[in-house]
N, C-alpha and C positions, 0 to 999 in steps of 0.2 A: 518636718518629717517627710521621708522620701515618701514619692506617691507610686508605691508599688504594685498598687492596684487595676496601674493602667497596666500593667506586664498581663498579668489573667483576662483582661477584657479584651484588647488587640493583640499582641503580640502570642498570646499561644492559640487565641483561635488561628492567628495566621500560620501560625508553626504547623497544628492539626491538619490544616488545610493542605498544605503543601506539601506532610507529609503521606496525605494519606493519597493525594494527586502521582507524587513519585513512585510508593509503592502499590499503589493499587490498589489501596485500602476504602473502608469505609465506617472509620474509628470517628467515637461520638463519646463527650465526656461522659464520665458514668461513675457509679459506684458498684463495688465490687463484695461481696462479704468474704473476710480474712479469718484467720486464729479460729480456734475453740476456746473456749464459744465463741462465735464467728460476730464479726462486727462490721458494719459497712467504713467501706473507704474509697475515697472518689478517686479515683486518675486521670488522665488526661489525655486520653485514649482508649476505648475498649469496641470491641469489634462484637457485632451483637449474638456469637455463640460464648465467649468471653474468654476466646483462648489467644485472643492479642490483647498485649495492654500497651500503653505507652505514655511516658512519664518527660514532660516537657523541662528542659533544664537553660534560663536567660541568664546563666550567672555569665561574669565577666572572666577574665583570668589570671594573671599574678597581681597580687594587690600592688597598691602606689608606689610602696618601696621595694619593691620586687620580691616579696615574697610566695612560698606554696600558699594557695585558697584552703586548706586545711580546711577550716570550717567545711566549705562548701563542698568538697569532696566526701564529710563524713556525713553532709546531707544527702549527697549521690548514694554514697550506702546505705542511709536508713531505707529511703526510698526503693533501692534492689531488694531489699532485704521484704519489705513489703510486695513489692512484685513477685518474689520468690511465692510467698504465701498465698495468693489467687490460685495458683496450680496452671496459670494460663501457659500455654504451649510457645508463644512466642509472646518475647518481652524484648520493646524498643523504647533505647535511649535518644530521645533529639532534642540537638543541641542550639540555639541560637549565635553561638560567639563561640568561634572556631578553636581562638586559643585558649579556650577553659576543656571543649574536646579534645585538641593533641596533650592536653596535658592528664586527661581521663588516660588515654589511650597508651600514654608514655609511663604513667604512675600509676595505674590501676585496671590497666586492661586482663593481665590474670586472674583477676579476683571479680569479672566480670565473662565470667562464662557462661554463653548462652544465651549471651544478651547481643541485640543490634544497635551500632550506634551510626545514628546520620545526622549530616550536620545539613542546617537548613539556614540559604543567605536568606536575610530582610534583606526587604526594603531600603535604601538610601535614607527613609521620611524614620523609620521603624526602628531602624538600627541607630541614628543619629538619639532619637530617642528614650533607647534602652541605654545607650552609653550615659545619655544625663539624669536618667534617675540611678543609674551605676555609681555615677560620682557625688550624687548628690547621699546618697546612702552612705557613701565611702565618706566624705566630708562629715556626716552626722557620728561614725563611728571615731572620728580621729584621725 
């Protein structure tokens, strides 16, 4: 089984990091209460009056035989869809792998209003890394 669990230990503290160094920020993971009746939900990103949130995305981009990430795209919208519900004032998408962002951006950037999205490079060490639990996952699905 892919070890997807190094992506939340290394890889989005680095993302957080990075992001919040570009834009100024001082976002720290957190949970948020949503819905009525309100339920907590963590993101990956919240700024401590809780009107930034920001939701960390390592997917890869067109799968092995070149097709659209479907899946993963209608994981980008569950995810909006919850950010929507915080009420927070600004809501950022950051991306680690650029061609899974131009294809947010190319296929779903109208249905993402009001949202920021920035793409954040790894590492050499980081990126090499997310690409082999990428394919190691990809191999386990088929």
């Amino acid at each position: 089984m892919a070890n997807t669990s190094f992506l939340t230990k290394s890889i989005y503290p680095y993302v957080l990091k990075e992001v919040n160094t570009k834009l100024k920020l001082s976002l720290v993971e957190s949970k948020i209460a949503v819905g009525s009746p309100a339920k907590e939900k963590k993101f990956d990103g919240v700024s401590a009056d809780k009107k930034t949130i920001l939701s960390i995305f390592t997917s890869s981009g067109y799968s092995k035989s070149g097709k659209l990430p479907v899946g993963k795209i209608n994981a980008l919208y569950a995810t909006c869809y919850m950010m929507n519900l915080t009420g927070a004032t600004r809501k950022i998408l950051a991306f680690s792998n650029e061609e899974f962002m131009k294809i947010i951006i190319h296929k779903c950037k109208p249905f993402l209003e009001g949202f920021e999205l920035i793409y954040v490079q790894l590492s050499d060490e980081l990126k090499e890394l997310c690409e082999d639990i990428g394919r190691n996952a990809s191999d386990e699905m088929g």
